[in-house]
C-alpha beads as a LAMMPS data file, in Angstrom:
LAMMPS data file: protein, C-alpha beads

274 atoms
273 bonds

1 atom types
1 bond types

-500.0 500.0 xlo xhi
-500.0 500.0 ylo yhi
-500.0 500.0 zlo zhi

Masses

1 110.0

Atoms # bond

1 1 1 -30.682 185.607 447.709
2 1 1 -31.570 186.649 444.037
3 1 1 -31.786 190.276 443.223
4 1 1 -33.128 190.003 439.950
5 1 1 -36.040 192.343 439.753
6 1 1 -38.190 192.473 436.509
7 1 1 -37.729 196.610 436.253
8 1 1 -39.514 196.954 432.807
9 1 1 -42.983 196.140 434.854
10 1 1 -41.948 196.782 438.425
11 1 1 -39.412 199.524 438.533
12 1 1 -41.708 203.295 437.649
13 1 1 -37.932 205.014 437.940
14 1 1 -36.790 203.029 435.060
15 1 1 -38.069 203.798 431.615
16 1 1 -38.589 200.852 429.394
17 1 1 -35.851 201.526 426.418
18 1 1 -37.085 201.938 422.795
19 1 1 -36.128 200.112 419.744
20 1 1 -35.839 203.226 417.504
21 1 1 -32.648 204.615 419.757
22 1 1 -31.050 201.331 417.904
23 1 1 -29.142 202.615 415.249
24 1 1 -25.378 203.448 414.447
25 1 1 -23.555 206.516 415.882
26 1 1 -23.535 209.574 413.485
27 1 1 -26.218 208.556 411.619
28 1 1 -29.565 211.553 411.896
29 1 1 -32.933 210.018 412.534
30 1 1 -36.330 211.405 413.163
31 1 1 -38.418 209.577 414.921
32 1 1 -41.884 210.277 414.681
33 1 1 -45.020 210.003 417.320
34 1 1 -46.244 207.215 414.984
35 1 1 -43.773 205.038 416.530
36 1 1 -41.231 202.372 414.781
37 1 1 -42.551 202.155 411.729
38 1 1 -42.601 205.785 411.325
39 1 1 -38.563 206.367 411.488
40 1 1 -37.285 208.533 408.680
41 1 1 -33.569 208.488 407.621
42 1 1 -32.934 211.399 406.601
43 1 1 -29.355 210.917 404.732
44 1 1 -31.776 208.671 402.248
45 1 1 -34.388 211.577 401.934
46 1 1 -32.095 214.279 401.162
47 1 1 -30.282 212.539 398.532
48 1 1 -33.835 211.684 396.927
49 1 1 -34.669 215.180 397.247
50 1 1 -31.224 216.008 395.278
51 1 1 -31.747 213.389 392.535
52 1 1 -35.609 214.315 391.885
53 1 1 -33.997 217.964 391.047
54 1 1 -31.621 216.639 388.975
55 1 1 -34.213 215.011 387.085
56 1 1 -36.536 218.137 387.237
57 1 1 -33.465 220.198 385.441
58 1 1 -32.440 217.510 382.864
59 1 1 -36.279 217.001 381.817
60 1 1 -36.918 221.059 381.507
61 1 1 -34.442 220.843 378.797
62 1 1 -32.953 224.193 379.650
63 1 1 -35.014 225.879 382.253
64 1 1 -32.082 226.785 384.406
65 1 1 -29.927 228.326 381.425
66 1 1 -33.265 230.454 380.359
67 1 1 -33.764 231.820 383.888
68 1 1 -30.210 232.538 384.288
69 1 1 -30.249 234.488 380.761
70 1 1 -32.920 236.497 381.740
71 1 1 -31.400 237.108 385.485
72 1 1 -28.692 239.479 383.605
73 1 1 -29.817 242.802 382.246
74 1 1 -29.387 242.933 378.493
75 1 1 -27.158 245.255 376.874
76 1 1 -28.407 248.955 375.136
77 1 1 -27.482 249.755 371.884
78 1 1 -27.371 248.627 368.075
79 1 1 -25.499 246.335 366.091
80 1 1 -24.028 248.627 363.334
81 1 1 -24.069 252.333 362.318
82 1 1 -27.250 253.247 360.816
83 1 1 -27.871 256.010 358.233
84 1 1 -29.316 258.458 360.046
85 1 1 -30.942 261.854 358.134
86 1 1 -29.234 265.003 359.347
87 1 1 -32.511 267.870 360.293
88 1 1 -31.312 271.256 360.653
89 1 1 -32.692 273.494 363.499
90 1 1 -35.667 274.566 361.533
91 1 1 -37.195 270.760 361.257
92 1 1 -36.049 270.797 357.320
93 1 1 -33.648 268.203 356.326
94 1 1 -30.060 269.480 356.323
95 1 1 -28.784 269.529 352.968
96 1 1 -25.322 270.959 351.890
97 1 1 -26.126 274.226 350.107
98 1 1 -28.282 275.244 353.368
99 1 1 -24.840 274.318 355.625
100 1 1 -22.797 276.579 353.573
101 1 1 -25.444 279.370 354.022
102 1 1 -26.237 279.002 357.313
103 1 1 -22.650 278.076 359.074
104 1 1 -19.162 278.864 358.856
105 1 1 -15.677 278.895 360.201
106 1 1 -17.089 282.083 362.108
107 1 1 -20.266 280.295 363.189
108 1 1 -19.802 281.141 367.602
109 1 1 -22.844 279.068 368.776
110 1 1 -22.361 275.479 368.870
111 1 1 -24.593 273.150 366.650
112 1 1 -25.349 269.650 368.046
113 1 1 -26.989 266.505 367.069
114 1 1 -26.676 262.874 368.381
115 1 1 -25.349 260.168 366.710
116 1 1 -25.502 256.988 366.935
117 1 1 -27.304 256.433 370.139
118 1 1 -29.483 259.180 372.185
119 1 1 -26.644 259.997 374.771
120 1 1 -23.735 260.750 371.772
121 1 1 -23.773 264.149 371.423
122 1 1 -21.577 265.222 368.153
123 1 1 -20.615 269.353 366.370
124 1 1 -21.668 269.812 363.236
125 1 1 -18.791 272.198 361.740
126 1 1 -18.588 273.885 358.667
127 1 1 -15.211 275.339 358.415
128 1 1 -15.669 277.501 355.000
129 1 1 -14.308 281.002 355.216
130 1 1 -16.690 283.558 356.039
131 1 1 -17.077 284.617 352.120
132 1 1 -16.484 281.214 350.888
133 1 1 -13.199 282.408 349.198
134 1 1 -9.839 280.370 349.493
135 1 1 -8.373 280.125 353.114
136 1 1 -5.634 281.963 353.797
137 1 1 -3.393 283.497 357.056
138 1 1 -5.724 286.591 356.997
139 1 1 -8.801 284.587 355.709
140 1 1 -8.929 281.813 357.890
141 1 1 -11.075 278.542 357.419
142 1 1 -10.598 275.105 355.860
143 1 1 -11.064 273.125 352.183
144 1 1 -10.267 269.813 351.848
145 1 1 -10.358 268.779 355.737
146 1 1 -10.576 265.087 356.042
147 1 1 -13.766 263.023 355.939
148 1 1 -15.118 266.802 354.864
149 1 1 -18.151 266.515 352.599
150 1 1 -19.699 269.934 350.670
151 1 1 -18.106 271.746 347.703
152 1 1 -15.074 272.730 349.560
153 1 1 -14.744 269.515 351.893
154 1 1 -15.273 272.148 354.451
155 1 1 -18.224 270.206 356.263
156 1 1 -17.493 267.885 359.343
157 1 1 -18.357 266.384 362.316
158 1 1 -17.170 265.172 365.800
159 1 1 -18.080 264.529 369.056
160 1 1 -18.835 266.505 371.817
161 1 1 -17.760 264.845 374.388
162 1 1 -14.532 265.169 375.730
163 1 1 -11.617 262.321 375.725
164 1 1 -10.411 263.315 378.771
165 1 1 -12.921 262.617 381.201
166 1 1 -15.890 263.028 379.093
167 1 1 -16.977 266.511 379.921
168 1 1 -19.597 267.102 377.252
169 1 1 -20.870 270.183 374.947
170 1 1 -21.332 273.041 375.950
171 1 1 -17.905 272.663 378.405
172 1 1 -16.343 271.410 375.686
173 1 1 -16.843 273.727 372.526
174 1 1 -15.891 274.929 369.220
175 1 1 -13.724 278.106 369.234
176 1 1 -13.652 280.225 365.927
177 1 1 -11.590 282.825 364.759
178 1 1 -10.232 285.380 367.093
179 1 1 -12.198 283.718 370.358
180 1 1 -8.959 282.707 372.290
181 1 1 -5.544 283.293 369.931
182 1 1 -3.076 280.767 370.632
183 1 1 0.000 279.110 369.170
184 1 1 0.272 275.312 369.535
185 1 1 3.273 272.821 368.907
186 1 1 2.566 272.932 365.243
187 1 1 2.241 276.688 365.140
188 1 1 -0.496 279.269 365.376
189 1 1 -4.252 277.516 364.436
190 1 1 -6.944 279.879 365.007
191 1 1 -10.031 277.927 365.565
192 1 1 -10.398 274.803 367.068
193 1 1 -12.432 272.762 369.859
194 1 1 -11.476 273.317 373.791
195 1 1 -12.704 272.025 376.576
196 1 1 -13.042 274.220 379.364
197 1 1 -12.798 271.639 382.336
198 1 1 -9.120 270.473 381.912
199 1 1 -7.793 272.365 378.741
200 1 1 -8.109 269.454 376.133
201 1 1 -7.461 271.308 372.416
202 1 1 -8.636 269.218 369.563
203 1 1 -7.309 270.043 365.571
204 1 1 -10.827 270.606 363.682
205 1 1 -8.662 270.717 360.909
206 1 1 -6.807 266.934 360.829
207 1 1 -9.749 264.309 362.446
208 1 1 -9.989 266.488 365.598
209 1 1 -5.851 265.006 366.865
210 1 1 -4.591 266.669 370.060
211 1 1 -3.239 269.564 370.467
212 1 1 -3.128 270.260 374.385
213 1 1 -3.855 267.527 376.696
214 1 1 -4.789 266.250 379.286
215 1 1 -6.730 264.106 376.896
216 1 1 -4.157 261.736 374.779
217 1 1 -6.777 260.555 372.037
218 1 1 -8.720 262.196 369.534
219 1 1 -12.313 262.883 369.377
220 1 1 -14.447 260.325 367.310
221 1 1 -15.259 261.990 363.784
222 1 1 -18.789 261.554 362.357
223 1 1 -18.729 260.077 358.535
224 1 1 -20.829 262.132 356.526
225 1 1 -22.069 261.578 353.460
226 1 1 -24.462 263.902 350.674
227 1 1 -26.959 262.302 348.291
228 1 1 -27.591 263.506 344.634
229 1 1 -30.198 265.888 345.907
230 1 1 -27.511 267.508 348.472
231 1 1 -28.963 265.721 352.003
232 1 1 -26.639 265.401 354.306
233 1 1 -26.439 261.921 356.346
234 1 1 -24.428 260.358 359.325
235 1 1 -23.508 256.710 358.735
236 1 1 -20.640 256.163 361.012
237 1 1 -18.311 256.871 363.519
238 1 1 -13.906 257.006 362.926
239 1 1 -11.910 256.851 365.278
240 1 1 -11.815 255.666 369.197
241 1 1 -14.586 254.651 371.001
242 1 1 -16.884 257.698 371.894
243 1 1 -15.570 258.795 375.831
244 1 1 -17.855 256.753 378.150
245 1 1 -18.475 253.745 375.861
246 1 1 -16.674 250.702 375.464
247 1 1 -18.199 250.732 372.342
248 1 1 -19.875 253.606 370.690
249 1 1 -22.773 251.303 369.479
250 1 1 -23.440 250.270 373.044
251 1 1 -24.860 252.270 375.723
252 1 1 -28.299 253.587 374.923
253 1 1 -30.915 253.784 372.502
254 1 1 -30.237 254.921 368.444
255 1 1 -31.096 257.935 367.710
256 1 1 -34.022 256.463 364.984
257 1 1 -34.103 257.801 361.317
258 1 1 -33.297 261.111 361.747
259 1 1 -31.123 263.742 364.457
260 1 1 -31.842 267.287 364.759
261 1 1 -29.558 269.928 364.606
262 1 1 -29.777 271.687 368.508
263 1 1 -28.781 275.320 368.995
264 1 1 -26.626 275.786 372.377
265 1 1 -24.549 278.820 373.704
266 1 1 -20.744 277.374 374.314
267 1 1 -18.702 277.816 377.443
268 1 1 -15.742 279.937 376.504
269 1 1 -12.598 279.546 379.059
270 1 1 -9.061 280.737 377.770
271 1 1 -7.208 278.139 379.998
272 1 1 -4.751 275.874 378.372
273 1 1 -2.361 273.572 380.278
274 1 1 0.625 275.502 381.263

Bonds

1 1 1 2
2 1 2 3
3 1 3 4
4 1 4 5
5 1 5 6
6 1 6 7
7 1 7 8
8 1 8 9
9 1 9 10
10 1 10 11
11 1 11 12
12 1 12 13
13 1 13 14
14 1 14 15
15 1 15 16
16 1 16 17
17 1 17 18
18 1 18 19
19 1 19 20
20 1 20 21
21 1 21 22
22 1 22 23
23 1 23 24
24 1 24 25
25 1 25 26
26 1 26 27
27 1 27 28
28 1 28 29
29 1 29 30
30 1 30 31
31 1 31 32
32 1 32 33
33 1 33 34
34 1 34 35
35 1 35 36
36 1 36 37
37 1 37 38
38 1 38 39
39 1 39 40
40 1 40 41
41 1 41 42
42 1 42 43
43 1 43 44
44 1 44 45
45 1 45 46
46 1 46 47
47 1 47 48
48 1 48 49
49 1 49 50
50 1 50 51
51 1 51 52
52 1 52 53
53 1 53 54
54 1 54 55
55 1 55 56
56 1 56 57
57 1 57 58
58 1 58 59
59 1 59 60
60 1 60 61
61 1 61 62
62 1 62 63
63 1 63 64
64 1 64 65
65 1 65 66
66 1 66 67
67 1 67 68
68 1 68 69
69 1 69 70
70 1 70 71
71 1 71 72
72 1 72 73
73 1 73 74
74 1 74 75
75 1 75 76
76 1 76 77
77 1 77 78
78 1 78 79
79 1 79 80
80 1 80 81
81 1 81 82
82 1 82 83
83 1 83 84
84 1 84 85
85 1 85 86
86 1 86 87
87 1 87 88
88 1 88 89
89 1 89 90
90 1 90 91
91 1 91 92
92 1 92 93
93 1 93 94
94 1 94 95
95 1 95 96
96 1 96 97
97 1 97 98
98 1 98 99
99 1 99 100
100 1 100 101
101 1 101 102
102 1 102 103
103 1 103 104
104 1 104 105
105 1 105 106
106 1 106 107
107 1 107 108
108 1 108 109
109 1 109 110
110 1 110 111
111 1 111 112
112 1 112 113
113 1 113 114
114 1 114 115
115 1 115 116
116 1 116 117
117 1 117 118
118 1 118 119
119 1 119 120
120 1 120 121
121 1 121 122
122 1 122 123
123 1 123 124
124 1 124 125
125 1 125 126
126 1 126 127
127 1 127 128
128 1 128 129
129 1 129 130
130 1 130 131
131 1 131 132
132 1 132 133
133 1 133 134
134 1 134 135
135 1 135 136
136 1 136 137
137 1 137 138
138 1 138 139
139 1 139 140
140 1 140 141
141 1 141 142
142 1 142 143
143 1 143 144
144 1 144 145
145 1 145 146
146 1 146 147
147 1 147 148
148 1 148 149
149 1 149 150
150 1 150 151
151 1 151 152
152 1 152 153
153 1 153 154
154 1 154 155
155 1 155 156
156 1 156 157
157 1 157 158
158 1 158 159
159 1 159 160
160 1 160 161
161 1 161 162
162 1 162 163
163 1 163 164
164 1 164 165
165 1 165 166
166 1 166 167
167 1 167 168
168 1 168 169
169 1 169 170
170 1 170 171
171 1 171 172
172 1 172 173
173 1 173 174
174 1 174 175
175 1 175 176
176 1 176 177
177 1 177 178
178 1 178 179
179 1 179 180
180 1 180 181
181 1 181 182
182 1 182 183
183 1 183 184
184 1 184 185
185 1 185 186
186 1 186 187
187 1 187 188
188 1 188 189
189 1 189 190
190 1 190 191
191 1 191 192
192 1 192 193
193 1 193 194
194 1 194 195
195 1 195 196
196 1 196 197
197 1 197 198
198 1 198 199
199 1 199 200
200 1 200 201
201 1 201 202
202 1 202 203
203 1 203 204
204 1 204 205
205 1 205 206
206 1 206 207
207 1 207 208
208 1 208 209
209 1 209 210
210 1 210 211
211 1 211 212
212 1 212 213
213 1 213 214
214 1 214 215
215 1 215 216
216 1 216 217
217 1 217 218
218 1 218 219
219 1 219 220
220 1 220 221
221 1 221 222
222 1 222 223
223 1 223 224
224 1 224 225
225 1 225 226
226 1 226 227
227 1 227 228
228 1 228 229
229 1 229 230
230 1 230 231
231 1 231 232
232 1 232 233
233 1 233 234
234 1 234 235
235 1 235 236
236 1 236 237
237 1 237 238
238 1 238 239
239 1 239 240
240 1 240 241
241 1 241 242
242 1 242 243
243 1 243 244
244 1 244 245
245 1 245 246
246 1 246 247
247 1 247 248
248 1 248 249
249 1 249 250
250 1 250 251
251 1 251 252
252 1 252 253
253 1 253 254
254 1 254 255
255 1 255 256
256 1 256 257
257 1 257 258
258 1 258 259
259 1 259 260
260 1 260 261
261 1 261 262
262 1 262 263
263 1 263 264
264 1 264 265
265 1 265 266
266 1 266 267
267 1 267 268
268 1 268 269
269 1 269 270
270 1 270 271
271 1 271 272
272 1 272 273
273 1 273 274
């Protein structure tokens, strides 16, 4: 007796089998409702995909460079130290005889402009004696200070913001004669610039150097410079890098043509590092 039995027509619980299950183990196939023909390999697909943007990047001659250029923020600031017009607090420009009438070594409210970007607060000092004679123990003031500009090289400036951890004007302030008497390593110096948050002492006197820490470097000193008509201009910056900054040109806007002089009431604290 034969038991051959022609399922594929006779058998309903045996599905006839269809060619597109016929293809190697591991390989991914969609089949679609189409039928045969309509089999899609997709291992062949994706690595047309890949190649046709490979092609799209090589023929945009840059495209992907460009967007990832513009996909980092660009950095604030200015390429060099511009010249920048001192204005004294009356909107007139600053020139030196008006400094050596209006300020002196005396001078107890702080004076502030920015330099070289917005957020670079500096002093303006003069450190003349209050009659504009010749400094001495009992007359106390300064001629001849470095990067000083005015008849006496009496006229500086430097930044206000601290080294330490950048505590700005007015915590960090000029003292003048008489405001807090103390004797430092180098001996008694009467006026100088504290900060009030951690006791940093800067020399007004020698490029603003230490003289109590916690801060270990000195403040950045403004370059000024006078015209033949007596205006007085910033043009650069001496020193380290302004606290804050990894580089005092970088880190916000300039300051434009010109910085005005800005009156402000200083925070006085008589607390030095023990």
């Amino acid at each position: 007796m034969s038991w051959e039995i022609d399922c594929a027509s006779s058998c309903p619980f045996l599905a006839e089998r269809s060619p597109a299950f016929d293809f190697p183990v591991g390989q991914v196939r969609r089949v679609a409702s189409g039928g045969e023909d309509s089999d899609v390999d997709e291992t062949r697909r994706n690595i047309l995909k890949l190649a046709g943007v490979g092609a799209l990047v090589l023929a945009g001659g840059g495209l992907g460079a460009a967007a990832l250029q513009y996909s980092v923020p660009p950095t604030i600031g200015l390429t060099s130290y511009p010249k920048v017009a001192l204005v004294d607090v009356s909107g007139k420009p600053l020139t030196v005889d008006a400094a050596m009438a209006e300020y002196n070594v005396g001078t107890s409210d702080l004076f502030i402009f920015d330099y070289p970007l917005r957020n670079e607060p500096n002093f303006f000092l003069n450190l003349n004696t209050v009659d504009s004679q010749r400094p001495t123990s009992s007359n106390p003031g300064a001629w001849m200070v470095p990067g000083g500009i005015g008849p006496n090289g009496s006229i500086v400036g430097y930044s206000a913001i601290c080294q330490h951890l950048g505590c700005p004007a007015p915590a960090i302030a000029y003292y003048p004669p008489g405001t807090c008497p103390r004797t430092f390593a180098g001996g008694t110096l009467p006026f100088y610039i504290h900060c009030s948050c951690h006791g940093s002492t800067y020399d007004v006197t020698h490029s603003a150097a230490n003289l109590t820490g916690p801060a270990v470097l000195p403040l950045p000193q403004v370059t000024l410079e006078q015209d033949s008509s007596g205006n007085i201009y910033a043009t650069g910056l001496t020193g380290p890098p302004v606290n804050g900054h990894l580089n005092s040109l970088q880190g916000d806007y300039g300051v434009g043509s010109t910085s005005q002089l800005s009156r402000e009431t200083p925070v006085i604290l008589c607390s030095f590092p023990s």
